[in-house]
C-alpha positions as CSV (number, residue, x, y, z in Angstrom):
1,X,1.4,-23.2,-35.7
2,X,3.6,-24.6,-32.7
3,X,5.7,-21.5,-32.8
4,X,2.8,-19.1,-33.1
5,X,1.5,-20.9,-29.9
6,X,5.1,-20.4,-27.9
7,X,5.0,-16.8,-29.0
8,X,1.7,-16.2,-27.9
9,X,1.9,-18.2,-24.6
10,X,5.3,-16.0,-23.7
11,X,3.2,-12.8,-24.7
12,X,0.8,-13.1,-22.6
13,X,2.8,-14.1,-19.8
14,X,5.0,-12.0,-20.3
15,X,2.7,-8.8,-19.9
16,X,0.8,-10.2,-17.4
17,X,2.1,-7.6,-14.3
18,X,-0.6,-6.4,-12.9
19,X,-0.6,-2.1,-12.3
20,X,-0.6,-3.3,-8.1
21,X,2.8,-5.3,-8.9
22,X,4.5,-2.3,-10.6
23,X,6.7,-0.5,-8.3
24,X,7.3,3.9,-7.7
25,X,9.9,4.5,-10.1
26,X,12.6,3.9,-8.2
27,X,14.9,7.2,-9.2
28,X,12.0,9.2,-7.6
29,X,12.9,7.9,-3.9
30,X,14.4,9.0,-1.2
31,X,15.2,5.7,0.8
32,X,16.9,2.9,-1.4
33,X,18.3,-0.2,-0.2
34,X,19.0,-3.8,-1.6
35,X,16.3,-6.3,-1.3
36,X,18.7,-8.1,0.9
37,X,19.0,-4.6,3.6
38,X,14.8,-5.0,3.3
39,X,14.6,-8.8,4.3
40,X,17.4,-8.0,7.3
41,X,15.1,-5.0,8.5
42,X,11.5,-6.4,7.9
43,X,9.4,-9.4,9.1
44,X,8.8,-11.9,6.6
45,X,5.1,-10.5,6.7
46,X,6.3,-7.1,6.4
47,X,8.4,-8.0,3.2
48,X,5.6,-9.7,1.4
49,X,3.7,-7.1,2.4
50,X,5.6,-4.2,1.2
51,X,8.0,-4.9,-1.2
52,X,6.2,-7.6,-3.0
53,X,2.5,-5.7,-3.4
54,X,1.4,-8.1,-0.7
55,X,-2.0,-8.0,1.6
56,X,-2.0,-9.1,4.6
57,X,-5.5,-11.7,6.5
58,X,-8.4,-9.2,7.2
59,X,-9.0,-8.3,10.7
60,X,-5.3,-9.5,11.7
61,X,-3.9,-6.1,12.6
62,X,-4.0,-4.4,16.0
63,X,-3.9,-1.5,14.2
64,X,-7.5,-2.0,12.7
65,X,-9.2,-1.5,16.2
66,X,-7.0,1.3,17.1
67,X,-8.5,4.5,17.4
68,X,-5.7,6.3,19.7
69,X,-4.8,9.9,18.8
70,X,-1.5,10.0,16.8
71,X,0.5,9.7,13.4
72,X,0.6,6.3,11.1
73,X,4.1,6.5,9.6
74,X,5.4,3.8,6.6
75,X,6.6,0.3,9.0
76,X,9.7,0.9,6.2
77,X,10.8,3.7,6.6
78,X,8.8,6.0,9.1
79,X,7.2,8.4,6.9
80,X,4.1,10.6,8.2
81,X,1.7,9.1,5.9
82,X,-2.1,9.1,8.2
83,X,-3.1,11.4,11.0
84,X,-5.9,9.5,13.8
85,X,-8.5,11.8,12.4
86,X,-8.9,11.0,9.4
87,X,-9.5,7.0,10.7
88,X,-12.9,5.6,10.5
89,X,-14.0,1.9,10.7
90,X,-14.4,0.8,7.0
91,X,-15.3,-2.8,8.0
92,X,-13.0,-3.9,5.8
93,X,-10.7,-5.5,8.1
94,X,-7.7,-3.5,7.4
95,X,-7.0,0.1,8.7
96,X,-8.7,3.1,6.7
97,X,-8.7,6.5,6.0
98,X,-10.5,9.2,4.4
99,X,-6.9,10.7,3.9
100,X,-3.1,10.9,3.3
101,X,-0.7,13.7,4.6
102,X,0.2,15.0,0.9
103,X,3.3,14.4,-0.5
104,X,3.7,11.4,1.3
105,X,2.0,8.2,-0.6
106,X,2.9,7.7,-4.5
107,X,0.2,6.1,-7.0
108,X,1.0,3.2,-9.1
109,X,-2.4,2.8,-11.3
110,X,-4.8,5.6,-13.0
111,X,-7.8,3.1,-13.3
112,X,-10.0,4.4,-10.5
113,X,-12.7,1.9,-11.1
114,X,-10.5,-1.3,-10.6
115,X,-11.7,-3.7,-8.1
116,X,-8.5,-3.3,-6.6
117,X,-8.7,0.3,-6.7
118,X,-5.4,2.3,-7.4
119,X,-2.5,1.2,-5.2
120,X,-0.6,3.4,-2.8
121,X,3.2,3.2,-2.1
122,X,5.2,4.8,0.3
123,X,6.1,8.2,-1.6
124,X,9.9,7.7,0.5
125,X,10.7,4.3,0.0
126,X,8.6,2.7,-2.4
127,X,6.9,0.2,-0.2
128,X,3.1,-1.0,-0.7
129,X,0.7,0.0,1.2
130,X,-2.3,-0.3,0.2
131,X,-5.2,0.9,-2.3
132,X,-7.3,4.1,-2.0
133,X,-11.1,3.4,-3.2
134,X,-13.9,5.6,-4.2
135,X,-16.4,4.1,-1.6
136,X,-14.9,6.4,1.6
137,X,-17.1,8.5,3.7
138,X,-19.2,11.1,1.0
139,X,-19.3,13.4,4.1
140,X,-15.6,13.9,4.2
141,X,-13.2,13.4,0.6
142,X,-15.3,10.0,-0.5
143,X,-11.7,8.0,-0.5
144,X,-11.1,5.0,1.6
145,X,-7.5,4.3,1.4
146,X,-7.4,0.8,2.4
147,X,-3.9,0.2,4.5
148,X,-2.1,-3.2,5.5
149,X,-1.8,-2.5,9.4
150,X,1.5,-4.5,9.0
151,X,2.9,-1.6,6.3
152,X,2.2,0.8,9.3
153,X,3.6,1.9,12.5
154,X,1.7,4.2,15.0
155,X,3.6,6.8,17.5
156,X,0.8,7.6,19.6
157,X,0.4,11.6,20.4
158,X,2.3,12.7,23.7
């Protein structure tokens, strides 16, 4: 009975990586360093954040109240990934957008009704980003992806 117990303890913790843990498939991208290149190169915030599926406080990013005209690019590794226009104020907290420049984010889990919604990674690097939701503007696509300000850099238009 013990051993059925130990087995079925191990199973369960065992399979217990959530969809918004798993990372892209790491032969798919572009950018690859060691963990140890990401900690030298990123903020401790910015590490938890994107490489370990992180979120960071609501309401703690400049980039939430920032309604400038410009390009959101991955913190990582400065890929395009959110024009300005397609910003709106979710009231979430975090930054959010109806949209993504295509090509550039990578999604991690099918369930689209999950509380946590499907998680977005950097298509280039693999870093987290975020989650894209259902409950976006019905006026525009109906998405909110739902972005870590920390996981983002803006380069305001000149």
């Amino acid at each position: 009975m013990n051993k059925i117990l130990i087995v079925l303890l191990f199973t369960i913790i065992y399979n217990c990586n959530s969809s918004a843990q798993k990372q892209v498939e790491k032969s798919k991208l572009k950018i690859t360093k060691t963990e140890a290149e990401w900690r030298q190169q990123l903020t401790e915030l910015e590490y938890y954040v994107i490489r370990e599926a992180g979120t960071e406080r609501a309401f703690s990013s400049p980039l939430n109240n920032n309604y400038e005209e410009g390009l959101y690019v991955c913190k990582a590794c400065e890929t395009p990934l959110f024009k300005s226009e397609h910003k709106f104020n979710s009231g979430t907290g975090w930054p959010s957008f109806d949209r993504e420049i295509k090509g550039n984010i990578a999604y991690t889990n099918g369930n689209t009704n999950s509380f946590y919604g499907v998680e977005e990674h950097c298509a280039n690097c693999g870093g987290h980003l975020g989650h894209v939701f259902n409950d976006g503007p019905r006026d525009t696509t109906g998405k909110r992806h739902c972005i870590n300000g920390v996981a983002l850099k803006f380069i305001p238009k000149e």
